[in-house]
C-alpha positions in Angstrom: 58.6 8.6 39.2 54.7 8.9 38.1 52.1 11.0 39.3 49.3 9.3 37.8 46.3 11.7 37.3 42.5 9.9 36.6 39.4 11.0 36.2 36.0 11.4 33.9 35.9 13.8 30.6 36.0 17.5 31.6 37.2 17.3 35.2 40.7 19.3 34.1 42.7 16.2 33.6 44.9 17.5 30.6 45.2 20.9 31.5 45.7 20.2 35.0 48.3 17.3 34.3 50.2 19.6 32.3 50.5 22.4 34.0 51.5 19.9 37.1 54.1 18.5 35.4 55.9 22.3 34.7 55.7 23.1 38.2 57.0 19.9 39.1 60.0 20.0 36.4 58.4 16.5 35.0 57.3 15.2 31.5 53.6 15.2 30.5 51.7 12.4 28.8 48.2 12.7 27.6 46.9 8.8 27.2 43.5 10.1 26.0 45.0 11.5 22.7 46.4 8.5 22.2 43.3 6.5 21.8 41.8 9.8 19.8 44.6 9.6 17.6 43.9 5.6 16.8 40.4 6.5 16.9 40.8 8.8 14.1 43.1 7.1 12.0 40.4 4.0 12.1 37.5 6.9 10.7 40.3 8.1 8.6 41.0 4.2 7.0 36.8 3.3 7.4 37.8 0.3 9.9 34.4 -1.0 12.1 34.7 0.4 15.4 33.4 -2.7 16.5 36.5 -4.5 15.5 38.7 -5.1 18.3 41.1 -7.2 16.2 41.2 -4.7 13.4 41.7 -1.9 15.3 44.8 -3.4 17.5 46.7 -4.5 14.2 46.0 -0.5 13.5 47.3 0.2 16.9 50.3 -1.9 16.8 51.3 -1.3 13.3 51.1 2.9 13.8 53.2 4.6 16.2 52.0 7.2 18.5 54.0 9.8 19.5 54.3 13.1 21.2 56.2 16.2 20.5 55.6 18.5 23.7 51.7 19.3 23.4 51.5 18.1 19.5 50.3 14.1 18.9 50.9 12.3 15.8 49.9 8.7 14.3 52.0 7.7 11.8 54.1 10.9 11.5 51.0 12.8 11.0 49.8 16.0 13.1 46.5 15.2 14.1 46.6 17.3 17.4 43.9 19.7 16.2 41.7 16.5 14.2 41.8 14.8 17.3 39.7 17.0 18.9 36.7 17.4 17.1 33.1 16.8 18.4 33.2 13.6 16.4 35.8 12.2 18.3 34.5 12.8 21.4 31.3 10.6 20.3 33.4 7.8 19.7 36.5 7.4 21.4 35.4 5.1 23.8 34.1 2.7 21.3 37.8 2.3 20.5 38.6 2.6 24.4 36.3 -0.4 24.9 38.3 -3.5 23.3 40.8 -5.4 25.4 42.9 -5.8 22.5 43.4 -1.8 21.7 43.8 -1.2 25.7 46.6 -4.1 25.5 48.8 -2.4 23.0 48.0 1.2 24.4 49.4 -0.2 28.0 52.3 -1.3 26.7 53.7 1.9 24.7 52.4 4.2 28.3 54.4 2.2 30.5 57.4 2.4 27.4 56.8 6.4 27.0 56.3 6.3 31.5 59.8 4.6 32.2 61.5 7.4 30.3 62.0 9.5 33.7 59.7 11.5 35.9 56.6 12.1 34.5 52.9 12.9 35.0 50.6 10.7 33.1 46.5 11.7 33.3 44.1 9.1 31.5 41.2 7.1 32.9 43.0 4.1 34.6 46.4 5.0 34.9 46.3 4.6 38.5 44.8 1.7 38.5 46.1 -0.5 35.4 48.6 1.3 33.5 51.1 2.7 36.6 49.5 1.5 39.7 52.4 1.3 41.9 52.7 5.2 41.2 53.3 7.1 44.3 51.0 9.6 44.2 48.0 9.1 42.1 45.0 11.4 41.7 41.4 11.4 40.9 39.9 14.3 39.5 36.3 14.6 39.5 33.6 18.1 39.0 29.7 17.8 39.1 28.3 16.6 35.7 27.2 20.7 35.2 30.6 21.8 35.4 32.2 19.3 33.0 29.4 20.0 30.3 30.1 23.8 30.6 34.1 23.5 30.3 33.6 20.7 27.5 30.9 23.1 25.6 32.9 26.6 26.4 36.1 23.9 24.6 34.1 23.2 21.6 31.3 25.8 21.1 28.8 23.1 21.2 25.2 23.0 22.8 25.5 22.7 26.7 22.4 20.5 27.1 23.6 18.2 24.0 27.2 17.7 25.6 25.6 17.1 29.0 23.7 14.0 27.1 26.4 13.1 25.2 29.0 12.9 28.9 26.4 11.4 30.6 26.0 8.5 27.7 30.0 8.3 27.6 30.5 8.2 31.7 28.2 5.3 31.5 30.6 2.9 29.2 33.3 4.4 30.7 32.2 2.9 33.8 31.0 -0.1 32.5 34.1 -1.4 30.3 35.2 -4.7 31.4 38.5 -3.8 30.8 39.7 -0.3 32.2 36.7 0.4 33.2 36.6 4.3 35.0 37.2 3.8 39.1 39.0 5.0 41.8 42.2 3.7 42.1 43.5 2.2 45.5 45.1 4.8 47.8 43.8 7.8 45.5 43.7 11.6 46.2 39.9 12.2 45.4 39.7 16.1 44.2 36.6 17.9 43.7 37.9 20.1 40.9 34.1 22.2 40.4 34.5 26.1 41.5 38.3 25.4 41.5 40.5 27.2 39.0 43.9 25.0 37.5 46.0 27.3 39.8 44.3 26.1 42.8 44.5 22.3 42.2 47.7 22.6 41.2 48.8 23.9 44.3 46.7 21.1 45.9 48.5 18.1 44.0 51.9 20.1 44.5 51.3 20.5 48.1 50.7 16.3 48.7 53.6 15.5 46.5 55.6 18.1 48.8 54.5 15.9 51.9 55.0 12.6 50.9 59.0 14.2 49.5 58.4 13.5 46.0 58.7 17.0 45.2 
């Protein structure tokens, strides 16, 4: 079974998710260090970002893989590389192609059929797993998601603000994957909210509909 968790950068996703998925007893799958690991790897190699072709031969000739909360691309540790300010600026150029989305699908719903698990990304609910019984959508004003993303990375809050704001806008705006609620979707406010509390909140609905 999936919980499938959704949502815009800095709305608690990952630490959400994987806190979830220890009170639930289930595995945890980030698919947003999945595309920041292919993303680095293509900075890493000087591929175009552009190149939607190039970059799925990259995708589909490196495996991604996860051991508990560390992420590696070709048997390399890149959880720490993978989340650098200069990855934030330009994962969802990678995020964007078809092609790269393709491949990614594919090795989620592979690493997803491997038992109970709760899988957070930005269309997991709606592409990747949505026959999931119990998906989420995790949202916080734009404020709040600057300030966790800034207090995360030390940066400016004003120049992450910009950057989100820049990045929710393709995010939405992909013609493949694009960033939307999915069908049937738990809508949670996560702002003033610590992870305890929407943890309970996620817990509590699985608890009613007896997947928990």
């Amino acid at each position: 079974m999936i919980v499938a968790i959704d949502g815009p950068a800095g709305a608690g996703k990952s630490t959400v998710a994987r806190n979830l998925a220890a009170r639930l007893g289930f595995r945890y799958l980030d698919t947003g260090a999945m595309y920041r690991a292919l993303t680095w790897l293509a900075l890493e190699e000087s591929l175009s970002l552009d190149d939607g072709l190039e970059l799925e031969e990259l995708a589909r000739s490196e495996t991604i893989s996860f051991e508990g909360d560390r992420v590696f691309i070709g048997g390399r540790d890149v959880s720490e590389e993978i989340r650098m300010p200069r990855i934030d600026r330009v994962v969802s150029s990678v995020a964007r192609h078809p092609e790269v989305r393709e491949v990614m699908r594919e090795r989620q719903r592979e690493l997803g059929s491997d038992g109970d698990a709760v899988i957070e990304g930005r269309d997991i609910g709606t592409v990747v797993c949505p026959e999931s019984p119990l998906k989420v959508h995790l949202t916080a004003s734009e404020k709040e998601r600057a300030r966790r993303r800034a207090a995360d990375t030390g940066e400016d809050q004003d120049a992450v603000l910009a950057a989100q704001r820049d990045r929710d806008a393709r995010d939405r705006g992909r013609e493949h994957g694009a960033l939307e609620l999915a069908d049937g979707a738990v809508e949670l406010d996560t702002t003033g909210l610590d992870v305890a509390g929407v943890v309970d909140r996620i817990a509590a609905v699985a608890r009613e509909r007896g997947l928990a």
